[in-house]
N, C-alpha and C positions, 0 to 999 in steps of 0.2 A: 490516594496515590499522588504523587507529586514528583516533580525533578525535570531537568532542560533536556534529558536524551532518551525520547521513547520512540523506538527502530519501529516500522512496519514490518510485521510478519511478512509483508511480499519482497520484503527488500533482503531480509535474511535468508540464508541457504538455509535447507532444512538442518543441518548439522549445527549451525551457527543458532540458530532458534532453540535449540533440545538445549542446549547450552546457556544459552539467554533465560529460559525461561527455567533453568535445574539453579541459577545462580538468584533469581529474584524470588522463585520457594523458601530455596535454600533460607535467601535473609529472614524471612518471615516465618517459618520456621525455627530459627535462632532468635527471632525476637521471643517468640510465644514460649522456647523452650528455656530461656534465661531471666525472663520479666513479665510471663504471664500470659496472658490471650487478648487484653487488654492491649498490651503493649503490640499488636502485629497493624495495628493502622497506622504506625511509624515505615511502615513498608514503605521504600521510595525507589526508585528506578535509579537514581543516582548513585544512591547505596551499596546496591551489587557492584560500582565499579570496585570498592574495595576487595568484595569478595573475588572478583575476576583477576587483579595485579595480583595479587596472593598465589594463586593456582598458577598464572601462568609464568609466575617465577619461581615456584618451586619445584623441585625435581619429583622426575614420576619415581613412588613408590615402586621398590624392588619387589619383585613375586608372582605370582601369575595373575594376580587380580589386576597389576599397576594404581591407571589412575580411576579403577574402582573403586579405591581407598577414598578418594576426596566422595564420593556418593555414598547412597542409601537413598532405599524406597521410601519415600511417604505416602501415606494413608490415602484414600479418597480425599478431596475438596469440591466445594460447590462450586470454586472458580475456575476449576478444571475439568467444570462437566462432570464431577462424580467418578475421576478416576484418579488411580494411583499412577506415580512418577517418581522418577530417580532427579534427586534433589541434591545440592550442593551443601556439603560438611565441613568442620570440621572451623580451624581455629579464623582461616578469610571470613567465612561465613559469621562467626561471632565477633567480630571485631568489626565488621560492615552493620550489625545490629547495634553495637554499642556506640558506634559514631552515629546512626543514623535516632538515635532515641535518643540520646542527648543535644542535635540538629533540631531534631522536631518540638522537642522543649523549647529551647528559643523562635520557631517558627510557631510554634501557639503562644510563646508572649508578645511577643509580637504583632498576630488576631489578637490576641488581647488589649495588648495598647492601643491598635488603631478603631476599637469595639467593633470588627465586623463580625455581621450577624447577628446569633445570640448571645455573643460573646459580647455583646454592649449590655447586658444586663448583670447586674451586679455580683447575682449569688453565681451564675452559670461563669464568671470570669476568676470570682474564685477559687471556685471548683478549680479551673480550669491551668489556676497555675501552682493550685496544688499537685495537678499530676503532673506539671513541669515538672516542679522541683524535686518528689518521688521519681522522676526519669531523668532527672540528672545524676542521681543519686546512685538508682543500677546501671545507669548503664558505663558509671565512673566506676561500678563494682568489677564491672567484665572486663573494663581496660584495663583495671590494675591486675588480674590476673591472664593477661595477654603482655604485659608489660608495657602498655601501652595509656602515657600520663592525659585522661581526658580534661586536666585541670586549664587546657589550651585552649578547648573550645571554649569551656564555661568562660574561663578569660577572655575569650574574642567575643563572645555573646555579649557580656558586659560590658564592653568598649563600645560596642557598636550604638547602643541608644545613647553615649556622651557623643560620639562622632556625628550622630544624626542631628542631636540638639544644636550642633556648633556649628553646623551645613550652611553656608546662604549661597548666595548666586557669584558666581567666583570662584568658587571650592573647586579644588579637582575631585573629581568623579572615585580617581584613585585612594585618597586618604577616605571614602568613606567606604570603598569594598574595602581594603587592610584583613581586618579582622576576619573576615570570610573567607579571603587570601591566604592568612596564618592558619585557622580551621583547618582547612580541604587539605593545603601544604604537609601539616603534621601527619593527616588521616594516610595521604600517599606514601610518605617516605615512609611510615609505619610497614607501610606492605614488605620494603625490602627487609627489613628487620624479620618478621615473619616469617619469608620465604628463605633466610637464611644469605639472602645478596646483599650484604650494607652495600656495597659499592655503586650498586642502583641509588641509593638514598638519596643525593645531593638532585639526578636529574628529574627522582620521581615529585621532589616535593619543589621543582619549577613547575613541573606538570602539573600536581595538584594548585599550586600560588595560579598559575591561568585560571582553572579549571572553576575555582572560586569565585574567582575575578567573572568571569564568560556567567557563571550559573547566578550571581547579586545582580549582574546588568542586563540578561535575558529577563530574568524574571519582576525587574523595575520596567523594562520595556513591554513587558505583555499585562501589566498591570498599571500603565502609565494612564489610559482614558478611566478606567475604573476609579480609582485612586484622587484623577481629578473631579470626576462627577462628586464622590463621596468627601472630598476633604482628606485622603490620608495622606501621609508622608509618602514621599514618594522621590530619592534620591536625583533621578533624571530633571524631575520638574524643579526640585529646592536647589540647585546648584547651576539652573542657567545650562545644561548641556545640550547641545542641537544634537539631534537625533544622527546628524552625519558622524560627527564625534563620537559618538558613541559606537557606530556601526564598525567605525575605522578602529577600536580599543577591543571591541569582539574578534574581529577581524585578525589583529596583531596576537590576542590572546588565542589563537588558534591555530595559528602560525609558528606562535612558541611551544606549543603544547606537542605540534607535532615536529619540530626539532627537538625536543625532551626527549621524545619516547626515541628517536635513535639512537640516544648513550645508553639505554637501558638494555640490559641482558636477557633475554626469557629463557625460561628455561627448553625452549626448543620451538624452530617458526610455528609449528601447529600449536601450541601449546599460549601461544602470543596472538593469533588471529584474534581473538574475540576482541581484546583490549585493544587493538588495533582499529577493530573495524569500529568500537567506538568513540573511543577517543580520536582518531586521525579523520574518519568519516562523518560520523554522524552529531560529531561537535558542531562542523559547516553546518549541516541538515538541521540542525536547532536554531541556530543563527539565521538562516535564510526564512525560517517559517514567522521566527519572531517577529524580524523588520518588513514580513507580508510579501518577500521576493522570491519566490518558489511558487514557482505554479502549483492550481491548488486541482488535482486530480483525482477521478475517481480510480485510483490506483486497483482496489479490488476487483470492479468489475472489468477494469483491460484485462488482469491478468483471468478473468471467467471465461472473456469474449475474445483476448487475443488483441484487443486493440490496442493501438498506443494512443494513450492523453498526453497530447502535447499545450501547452499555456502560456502566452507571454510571459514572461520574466520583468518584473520590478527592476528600479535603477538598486546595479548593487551598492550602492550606499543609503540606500532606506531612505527616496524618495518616495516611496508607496508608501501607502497608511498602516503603520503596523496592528495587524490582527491577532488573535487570538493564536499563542504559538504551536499550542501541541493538540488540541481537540481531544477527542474522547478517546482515554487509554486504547491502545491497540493491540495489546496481545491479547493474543488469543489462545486457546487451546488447541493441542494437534485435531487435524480430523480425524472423524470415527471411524472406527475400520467399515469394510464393505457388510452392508446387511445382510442378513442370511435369507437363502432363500426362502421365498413364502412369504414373507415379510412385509413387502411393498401393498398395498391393498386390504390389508388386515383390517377388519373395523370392528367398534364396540359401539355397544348399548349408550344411551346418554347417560345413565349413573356410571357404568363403568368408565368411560370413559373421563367424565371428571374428575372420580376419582384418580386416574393415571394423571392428568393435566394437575390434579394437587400436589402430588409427589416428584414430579417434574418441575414443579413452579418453589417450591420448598427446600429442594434440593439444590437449586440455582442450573438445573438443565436449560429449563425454557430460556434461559437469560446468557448462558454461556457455554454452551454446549454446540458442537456446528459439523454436524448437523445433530439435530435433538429427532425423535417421531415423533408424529402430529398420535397425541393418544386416542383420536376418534379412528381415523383411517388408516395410522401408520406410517403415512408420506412422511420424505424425512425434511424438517423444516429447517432455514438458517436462526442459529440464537440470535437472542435481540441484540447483544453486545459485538456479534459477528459485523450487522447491520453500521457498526461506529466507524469500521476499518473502511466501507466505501468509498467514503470523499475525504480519505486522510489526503492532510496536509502538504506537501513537498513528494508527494512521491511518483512525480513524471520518471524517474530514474529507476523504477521498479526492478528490482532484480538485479542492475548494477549497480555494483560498491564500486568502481573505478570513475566515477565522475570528475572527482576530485584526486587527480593523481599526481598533483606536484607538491605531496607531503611524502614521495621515497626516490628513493633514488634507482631501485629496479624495477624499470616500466619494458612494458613488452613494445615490439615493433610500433605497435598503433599507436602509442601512448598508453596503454592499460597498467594502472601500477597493480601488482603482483605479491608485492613484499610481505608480508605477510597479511595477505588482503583475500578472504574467502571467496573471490569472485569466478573460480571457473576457469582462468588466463593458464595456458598452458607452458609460457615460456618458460 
């Protein structure tokens, strides 16, 4: 899993979450049901924005179902704790898979050129860009029956190692994103075509031209100490850019991103929340974790205990050292309903009971399940991946989306912006 914007589960309303997480099945899902099973470790969190500007521009199907139509149930998964979930469909969802497989092609040539890992060994890199180019391939299939030409990407993928090679200190920063620029650009403005609004087109694809821009200089900045220890290329360091610079171009590109989405139409303010709250919100919130200026809180357990983590703040233009931006993926699975009675105290035999702890550990319960049962006694235990969400990154602001509310223009008395902002504000 990869990508610059991954929400804490405590910062999402439960509504906003069931939605978050029906839209990143969804992709992964349409990976696996267009390119295989192979193809679903292209899943990226970035991805889903596609499939979300889709839905939330298009009109709700007529009938009693409405926007039932955009869902369907899928099956159990391990990373669901073993349970089924109403997942995002439909043509957003397959065109968020075919940009996102044809992305992740040029982000394993990429591991590739730089050899990290095992990908410095020779047969494991040609492997390696043989399923490039086999996912360049479908997921060019999918675009051209979405109508949509992926011959843009493969084109910007290719520019970018001439851009890189031609890099010295001096360069703007900006001629070497470009290509990741045009990328994101085309993948956005696609949505309007999809959803049936061209007229969105022109401001979704300045949206996406940031959005590219913010997700090449995020992810050179969280890979800048890496990069130097190892030798790779690394745009920030081969072009001379100080780290203010750079904070300042984040900065602007977030700015722009959230005057874009104001010309844009959705097809109704509920139906625009989600896209909103990631793009206008939790754009800042990737930004601040990259340059190390977000306090760094145990967001989970305030929200267990009630307390607030409060933390110094870094100078906002990335004087502080920048850290590692997003830490260990954060979603999670809903919790499990209440246990039934009798339940709590139940105990097994030691064979029986490892057998239960096999079938829990196999199934990816012990690991992502929250709570799982302890299969000797029954206690209900936190999953191991539950355990990542504790000392997530940036989230002193737990539960509000309004921190950042000079990206609308209808803020409630306090300052709380509102607009289409899931945060609870009643004005």
């Amino acid at each position: 899993m990869f990508g610059i914007i991954r929400p804490c589960r405590h910062r999402l309303s439960e509504s906003m979450q069931a939605e978050w997480m029906a839209h990143l099945c969804g992709l992964c899902l349409a990976l696996k049901g267009d390119h295989g099973q192979f193809a679903r470790i292209a899943t990226n969190y970035d991805g889903l924005i596609i499939s979300v500007l889709v839905e939330a521009q298009s009109s709700r199907p007529s009938g009693a179902d409405g926007a039932g139509a955009w869902r369907r149930t899928a099956g159990p998964c391990p990373l669901r704790g073993m349970r089924s979930a109403s997942v995002a469909t439909g043509e957003g969802a397959r065109l968020a898979a075919s940009v996102s497989l044809v992305l992740a092609s040029a982000k394993m040539r990429d591991h590739v050129a730089d050899g990290d890992g095992v990908l410095a060994r020779r047969p494991v890199a040609a492997l390696a860009r043989r399923v490039a180019a086999s996912w360049d391939g479908a997921g060019a299939r999918t675009g051209s029956e979405l109508g949509f030409d992926t011959a843009v990407l493969v084109d910007a993928v290719e520019r970018q190692a001439g851009l890189e090679a031609r890099a010295v200190a001096g360069t703007s920063l900006l001629e070497v994103t470009e290509p990741t620029e045009t990328a994101t650009a085309a993948a956005f403005g696609h949505t309007a075509v999809l959803a049936g609004r061209p007229g969105n087109r022109p401001a979704l694809e300045e949206a996406g031209r940031l959005f590219g821009r913010l997700a090449h200089l995020l992810d050179a900045v969280e890979d800048l100490a890496e990069d130097a220890r190892t030798g790779a290329w690394n745009p920030v360091a081969a072009t001379g850019t100080g780290l203010d610079e750079v904070r300042r171009l984040c900065d602007d590109a977030v700015h722009g991103v959230r005057l874009a989405l104001r010309d844009v139409e959705f097809a109704s303010k509920s139906q625009g929340r989600l896209a909103h709250l990631l793009l206008a919100h939790e754009l800042q919130r990737s930004v601040d974790r990259a340059f190390g200026t977000t306090a760094s809180a145990a967001c989970a357990a305030g929200h267990r205990h009630g307390d607030a983590h409060d933390g110094a703040h870094g100078d906002a233009h990335g004087d502080a050292t920048p850290q590692a931006s997003f830490g260990a993926p954060p979603v999670m699975p809903p919790s499990a309903p209440p246990e039934p009675p009798g339940r709590r105290g139940r105990r097994r035999g030691l064979v029986a009971g490892c057998a239960v702890w096999t079938v829990l550990f196999c199934s990816g319960q012990v690991c992502c399940k929250d709570p799982y049962h302890d299969p000797w006694t029954g206690e209900p235990r936190e999953g191991w991946c539950a355990k990542c969400c504790d000392n997530c990154d940036g989230c002193d602001s737990c539960g509000d989306c309004c921190d950042t509310c000079n990206c609308c223009s209808n803020c409630c008395d306090d300052g709380c912006c509102c607009d289409g902002c899931d945060c609870g504000c009643d004005c």
